[in-house]
C-alpha positions, 0 to 999 in steps of 0.5 A: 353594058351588062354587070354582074356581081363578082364571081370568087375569082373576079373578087381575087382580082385585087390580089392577083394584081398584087402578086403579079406586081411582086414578081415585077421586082427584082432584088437590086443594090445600088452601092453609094458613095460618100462624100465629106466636108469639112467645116472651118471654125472662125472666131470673128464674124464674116462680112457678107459682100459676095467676095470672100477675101477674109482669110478664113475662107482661105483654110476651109475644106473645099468641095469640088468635083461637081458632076451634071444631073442633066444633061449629061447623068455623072459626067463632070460639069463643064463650068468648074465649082468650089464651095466651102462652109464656115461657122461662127458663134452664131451663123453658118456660113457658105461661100461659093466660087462658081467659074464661067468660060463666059462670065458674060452669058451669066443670066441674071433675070430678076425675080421676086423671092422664092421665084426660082426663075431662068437665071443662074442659081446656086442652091444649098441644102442642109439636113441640120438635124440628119434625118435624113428625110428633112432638109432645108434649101436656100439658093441665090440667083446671079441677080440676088435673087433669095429663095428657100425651102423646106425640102422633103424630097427631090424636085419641085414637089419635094420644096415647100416655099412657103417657110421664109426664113431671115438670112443674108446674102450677097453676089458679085460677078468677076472675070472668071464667074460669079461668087456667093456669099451666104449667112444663115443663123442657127436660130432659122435651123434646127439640130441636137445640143450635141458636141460634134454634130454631123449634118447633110449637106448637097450644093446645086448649081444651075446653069439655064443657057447650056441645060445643066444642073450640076450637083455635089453629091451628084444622086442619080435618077435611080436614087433620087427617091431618096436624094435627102438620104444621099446627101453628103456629110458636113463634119467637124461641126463642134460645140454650136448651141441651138438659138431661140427663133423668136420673131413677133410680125404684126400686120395692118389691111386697109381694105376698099371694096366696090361693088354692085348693090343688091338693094338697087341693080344697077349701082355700086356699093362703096365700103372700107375697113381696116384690120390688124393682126400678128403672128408669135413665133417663139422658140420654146427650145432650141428644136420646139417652136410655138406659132401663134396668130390672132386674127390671121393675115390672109390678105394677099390671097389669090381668087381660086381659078374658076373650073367647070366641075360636074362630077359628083365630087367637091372641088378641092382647091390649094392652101394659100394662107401663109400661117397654115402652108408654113410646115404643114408637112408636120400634119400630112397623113394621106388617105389614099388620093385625100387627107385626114387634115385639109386647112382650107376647112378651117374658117370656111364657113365662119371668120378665125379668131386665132389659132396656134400650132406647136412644133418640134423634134427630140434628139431621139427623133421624134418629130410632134406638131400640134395645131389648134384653131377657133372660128366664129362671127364677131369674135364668137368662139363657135367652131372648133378644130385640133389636130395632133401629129407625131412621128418616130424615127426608126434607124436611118430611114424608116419611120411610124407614126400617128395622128388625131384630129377633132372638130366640133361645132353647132349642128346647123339644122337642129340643136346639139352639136356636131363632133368629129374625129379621125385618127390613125397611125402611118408606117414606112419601114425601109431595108436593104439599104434603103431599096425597099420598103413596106409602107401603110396606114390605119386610119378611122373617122367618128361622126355624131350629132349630140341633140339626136344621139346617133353616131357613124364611125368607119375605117380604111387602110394602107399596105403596100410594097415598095421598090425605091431605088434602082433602074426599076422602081414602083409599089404594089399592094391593097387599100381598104375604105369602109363605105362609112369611112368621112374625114370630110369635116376637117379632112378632105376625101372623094371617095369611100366604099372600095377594096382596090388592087394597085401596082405601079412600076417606073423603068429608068431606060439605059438607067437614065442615062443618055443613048441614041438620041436621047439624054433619058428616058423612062416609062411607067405602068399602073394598074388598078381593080377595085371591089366595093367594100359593102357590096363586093361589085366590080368597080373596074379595071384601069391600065395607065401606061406612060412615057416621057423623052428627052432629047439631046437637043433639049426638046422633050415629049411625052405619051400616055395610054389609058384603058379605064372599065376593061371587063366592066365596072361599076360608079358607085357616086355619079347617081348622087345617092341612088345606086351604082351605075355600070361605067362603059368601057373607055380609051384615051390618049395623051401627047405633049411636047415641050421645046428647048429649055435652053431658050429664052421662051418655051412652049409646051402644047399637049392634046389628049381625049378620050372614047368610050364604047356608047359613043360618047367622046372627050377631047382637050388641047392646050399651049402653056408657054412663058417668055423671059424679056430682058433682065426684068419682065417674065410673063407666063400663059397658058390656055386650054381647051376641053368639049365633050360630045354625047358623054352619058353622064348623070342630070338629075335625080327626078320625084315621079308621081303617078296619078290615076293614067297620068304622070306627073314630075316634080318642079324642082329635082328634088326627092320626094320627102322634100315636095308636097302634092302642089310640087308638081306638075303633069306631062305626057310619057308617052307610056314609057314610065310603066314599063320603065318603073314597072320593077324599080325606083319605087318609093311608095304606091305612087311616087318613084324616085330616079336617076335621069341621064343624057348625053352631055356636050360642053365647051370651055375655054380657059386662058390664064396669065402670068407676069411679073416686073421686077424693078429692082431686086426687092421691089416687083410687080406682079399680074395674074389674070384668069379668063373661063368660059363655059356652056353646056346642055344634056339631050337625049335623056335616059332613065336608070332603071337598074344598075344595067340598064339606061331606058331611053326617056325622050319625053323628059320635060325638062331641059338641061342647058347652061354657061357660066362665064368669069375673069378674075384679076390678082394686080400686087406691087410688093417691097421688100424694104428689109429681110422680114417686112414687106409693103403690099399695094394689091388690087383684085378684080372678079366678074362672074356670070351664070345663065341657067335654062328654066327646066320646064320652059322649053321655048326660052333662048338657050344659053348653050347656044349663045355665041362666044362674042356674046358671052364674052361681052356679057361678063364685061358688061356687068360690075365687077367686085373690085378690092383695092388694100394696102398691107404692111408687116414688119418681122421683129426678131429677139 
């Protein structure tokens, strides 16, 4: 496929998507209604039984009226709802009457905490400090079950379960339903010192056998971009003052570790140690908290699932380390599809010897977090890291705000020091009650190296228009990143170096409400063009549409389409340094279904690939699946399968060395600067490489320095599980297992010799061939023995094998071509890394 530079009008792409997106959303207003509660006050304390038969609970408002959120969008719930709230001298309380026609359908599987599971659940959610943008969410299973959050938005991606508060509950089951009792203490919420305080409240009920989720106040799916924003309104709060959180949680590993000896192949290697550690909480006011931690508790953390990843870009794998996913939504600034603050790289390469964080919000709404941590071997400080963040509330809705962050550390190939910063500011104004929006960020990074005096500093920014609410929704605006733009230090980013267009529209169908055959629907489109910022070449134009559909019988399906490089593109990344290279164009197709939620069990097969014009192909299928066997026993799977046939993908990059009318290619790929005469070695060209390099990739008078591709083919397989006991309501076992297979090998190679052109080379001497194969196993008993300490007995298990072809011994066995039992047998026939600890934290709370 042939590219050229962007005429003036291919440039104008980005902003005639632009425009074309504004048109595509018409002014609407969704009017709101409002509802209201009351809380009681008590003088004496509340016992929490699960019954309700203090007297008190006979005085209080009642919130009634519950309306279903699915299936059926606004009409009232089939099984009635009473809920009411009272507050003491240092405690919210919420009792709930939650009636069933059929109170012995009632599910009450058990579950460990925060394991929002298929089981009756009863969910509140309070915006104590009426922001309407925070909340925090705690809900109670039918079986006891606690699970809480902090809550930023709607769905499962709007709950950060991570924050664990200390609070109480109790249920009891009756002849008419089931009941809740909860106390919360001012000292896990954060509010204003004021007099009369007015906080956002909204209650959830779930209710798995029939597929309903009910809600007082019910917010439609056109609103629910804003479901914080429509929450109800708790009054009549009066003279409560904010406690001090104060809570210290020591903790002690004991650690034994089995594995291979290096020394001596063959045989194991016994070792054993014991850590210890805590984690400060202090509540410097009653809306400033102070974290501390001294040698950090990351004891219990899953293995990172094993992928195959042979893109150009670093693999960026979850947070898991309870002390930096506590309210880590204080830090969050976005960059495009990255972030300035990315904690997985804080102690990566050296162990963290402490770390603290500082966190709060003024009654003027201005929210702040500040962390700071250090690493280094044996207790040596030599890694720094800090990072600030703080946000302004403005009216209701909108907000401003900005973020800085520093690393420093020694340079590891030299002397001096390695310093960097990024920093920015991020806005998100809202008008027209709270239906539209203009959102953006400014953002830059400064890299130096002290001992060499040299210095990178690069920028990127953010403007879009948004449509929240409505049957129609979406954004359309403009990204800019420099190409010298990096936050990678501390931060994390694939790619820089674009100018891209963007537009997004959702259609809610029928306003998402049910039709036909249908309980909702909707569809989506996105769009995409995108120019290089240094260069100004076409980076290509993408179509994405989508649908999803849920029917009536609770079944559901979805479809999507894509169309990446319609008139051409460029990659400016997949030759890893050595130029753009022009993209073919491709299609591809998703479908995926999902049974009747409404069971006991549920399978969810999806199938998807892709095509590209030069012939090559992609294809994937997969079943997720997770069955719920008694009261107890939940177990989930999921496996997926993915080959690629002739995908034209990078290989190498590749030193040539011409030497009289011979040519020779380095052993290793490598660039020239890194080989001497004795690296490499000569072959027969077949007199293709004068011509190929007859214009390019020249390096000096006789070496040449190019990209070499083939047409890829690879398998994988991986098949991961999940399962949980739970014996009694605090004490479960729980299983994780993930076993991955790969293989793949390059052929018919070609050499880029410009942007345009790939210059086919079947005299490549080297062969490109490889599988790896991995089973990793994650075995935890927890106890819960009191709210705030726990037992862990955790044993992990890993196996990994990897097997790569000699590049220039051609008659060796090839991996690629190993059968599946064989490579299956070869993972189980090494020895394993096996980890057995033992862990206990208890909470102490003042």
């Amino acid at each position: 496929m042939k590219n050229n530079n962007l005429s003036i009008q291919m440039r104008f792409k980005p902003f005639s998507l632009f425009l074309t997106g504004l048109l595509l959303f018409p002014i609407l207003s969704t009017a709101q209604n409002l509802r209201t509660l009351n809380a009681y006050e008590i003088e004496s304390s509340i016992q929490i039984d699960g019954r309700l038969d203090e007297e008190a609970w006979q005085h209080a408002d009642t919130a009634i009226d519950f309306q279903q959120f699915t299936p059926d969008e606004g009409a009232p719930a089939t099984q009635q709802s009473e809920v009411k709230i009272l507050y003491g001298e240092g405690s919210v309380y919420i009792g709930a009457v939650l009636y069933d026609e059929n109170p012995e359908d009632i599910e009450r599987a058990l579950a460990r905490r925060d394991d929002y599971n298929r089981a009756d659940w009863f969910r509140v959610s309070i915006d104590s400090y009426f922001d309407r943008q925070n909340a925090y969410a705690f809900g109670v299973s039918a079986a006891g079950t606690q699970y809480d959050a902090i809550q930023t938005g709607g769905g499962v991606r709007g709950m950060d379960t991570s924050w664990d508060a200390i609070w109480y509950s109790e249920v009891s089951i009756t002849s008419e339903g089931w009941i809740v009792e909860m106390e919360i203490p001012y000292s896990m919420l954060r509010f204003s010192n004021a007099a009369n305080l007015t906080w956002g409240i909204h209650f959830t009920r779930r209710i798995p056998r029939l597929g309903e989720v009910s809600e007082w106040p019910m917010v439609p799916r056109v609103e629910r971009d804003n479901l914080i924003a429509s929450f109800g309104e708790l009054r009549e709060i009066r003279n409560i003052e904010p406690r001090p959180n104060i809570q210290f949680r020591p903790y002690t590993v004991s650690r034994l570790n089995r594995q291979e000896n290096l020394n001596t192949p063959g045989s194991v290697l016994s070792s054993t140690s014991f850590d210890a550690g805590g984690d400060l909480k202090i509540g410097l006011s009653p809306n400033v908290t102070l974290d501390a931690t001294i040698n950090p508790d990351f004891g219990q953390v899953e293995a990172d699932p094993a992928e195959l990843n042979l893109s150009a870009f670093e693999t960026f794998f979850d947070e898991q380390r309870p002390f930096f996913v506590e309210g880590f939504n204080i830090y969050e600034f976005s960059v495009g599809r990255g972030e300035l603050l990315y904690t997985r790289r804080i102690g990566a390469q050296n162990p963290i010897i402490g770390a603290t964080k500082l966190s709060g919000r003024t009654d003027k709404g201005t929210s702040f977090g500040f962390l700071g941590a250090v690493t280094g071997d044996d207790f040596n400080p030599s890694n720094n890291y800090g990072v600030g963040r703080v946000s302004q509330q403005i009216g209701d809705y909108s907000s401003i705000g900005s973020i800085l962050t520093f690393f420093d550390s020694p340079y590891s190939r030299g002397d001096g020091r390695r310093r960097s910063y990024s920093g920015g500011s991020d806005w998100d104004f809202r008008f027209l009650d709270n239906n539209y929006g203009i959102e953006g960020f400014a953002s830059f990074t400064h890299r130096t190296l002290t001992a060499k005096e040299n210095s990178e500093t690069g920028f990127a920014g953010r403007l879009w228009s948004v449509k929240r609410q409505g049957q129609l929704t979406g954004f359309t605006g403009v990204d800019v990143f420099s190409d010298t733009f990096n936050p990678n230090d501390i931060g994390q980013l694939r790619a820089n170096n674009y100018i891209v267009g963007l537009s997004r529209v959702e259609y809610q169908i029928n306003r998402g409400q049910p039709f036909g055959l249908f309980q909702q629907a909707k569809a989506d489109f996105f769009g995409r063009q995108g120019i290089s910022y240094d260069k100004g070449l076409d980076l290509g134009m993408s179509l994405n549409f989508g649908s999803e559909w849920t029917l009536k019988t609770f079944q559901s399906f979805e479809i999507g389409f894509s169309f990446d490089n319609i008139f051409g593109g460029y990659d400016l990344f997949e030759t890893r340094g050595l130029g753009p290279w022009a993209e073919p164009l491709s299609f591809g197709i998703e479908l995926e279904y999902e049974t009747d939620e409404r069971r006991s069990w549920q399978l969810s097969p999806e199938i998807a690939g892709s095509f590209f014009d030069n012939g090559g192909r992609q294809y994937s299928t997969g079943m997720r699946g997770n069955v719920n066997v008694g009261s107890r026993l939940s177990f989930m799977g999921n496996v997926e399968i993915e080959w690629e046939r002739g995908v034209v993908a990078w290989a190498a990059n590749e030193s040539f060395r011409r030497r009289g009318s011979d040519w020779l290619i380095g052993k290793e790929s490598a660039p020239p600067t890194r080989l001497s005469p004795e690296d490499y070695v000569l072959f027969d060209d077949k007199g293709l490489l004068d011509s190929i390099f007859e214009q390019s990739r020249r390096v000096n008078d006789n070496t040449y320095y190019a990209p070499v591709f083939g047409a890829r083919d690879t398998r994988s397989i991986d098949f991961t599980v999940r399962s949980t006991i739970t014996f009694i309501q605090n004490l479960s076992l729980q299983f994780y297992g993930q076993y991955f297979m790969a293989r793949g090998k390059y052929d018919n190679f070609q050499i880029l010799d410009n942007r345009d052109n790939l210059s086919q080379f079947d005299p490549y001497p080297k062969r490109d061939e490889f599988s790896l194969n991995s089973f990793q196993s994650n075995t935890v008993l927890r106890w819960e023995y009191r709210p705030g300490a726990t037992f862990f007995l955790v044993w992990s298990h890993g196996r990994f094998i990897e097997e790569r072809i000699n590049p220039l011994a051609p008659f060796a066995d090839s991996p690629y071509e190993k059968q599946f039992g064989d490579q299956i047998r070869d993972v189980f026939d090494i020895i394993p890394n096996n980890t057995f600890m033992i862990k206990l934290d208890y909470t102490f709370l003042y």
